[in-house]
C-alpha positions, 0 to 999 in steps of 0.5 A: 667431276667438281662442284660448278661455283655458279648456276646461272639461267645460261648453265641450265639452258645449256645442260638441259640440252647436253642432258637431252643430248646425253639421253639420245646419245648425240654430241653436240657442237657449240652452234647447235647448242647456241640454237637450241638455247636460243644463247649468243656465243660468247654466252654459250662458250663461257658455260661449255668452258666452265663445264669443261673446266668443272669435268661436267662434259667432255670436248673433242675436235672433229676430224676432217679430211684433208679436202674437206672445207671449213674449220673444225668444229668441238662436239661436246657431250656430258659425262655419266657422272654429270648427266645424273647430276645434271638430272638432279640440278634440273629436277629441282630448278626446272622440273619440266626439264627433265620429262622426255621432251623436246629441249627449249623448244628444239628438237633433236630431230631437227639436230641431227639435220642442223649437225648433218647439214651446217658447216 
């Protein structure tokens, strides 16, 4: 895992929900995390890439079966080692973000029906 070079307000939005993700155990494609940060798109895929790049998370494509309509989605989810250090970046630029609470206003019962239902 490498330092991340830039902390923006996008990479924070973005890793309070992957840490609350990681808490709860869950993956998360990128259209659940651009609703739960409330981020446009291209915002959201240029942190996962940086993350991803910077070995914080990991991202895996899903498998779907032959008959099943659609494109594939990415499902992202943080490594141990980031997750801790995610909590710390987060204790110190937000430490409400780091209580057991709802990320952004979105919960993750709420995800599981968007993760369940959205294609």
């Amino acid at each position: 895992m490498e330092g991340l070079q830039r902390i923006t307000q996008p990479t924070l939005d973005v890793l309070e929900v992957l840490l609350h993700a990681f808490n709860d155990d869950t993956q998360l494609h990128g259209w659940a995390i651009m609703k739960a940060t409330k981020r446009a798109g291209p915002t959201v895929y240029k942190v996962l890439d940086r993350l991803e790049d910077a070995r914080w998370i990991v991202g895996e494509w899903e498998t779907l079966a032959p008959d099943q309509p659609g494109p594939r989605r990415r499902f992202y989810r943080l490594t141990g080692e980031a997750a801790q250090a995610a909590r710390s970046l987060l204790a110190e630029r937000r430490p409400a973000a780091v209580k057991v609470r709802p990320a952004l206003g979105f919960s993750l019962g709420r995800l599981g029906a968007l993760l369940a239902g959205d294609r």
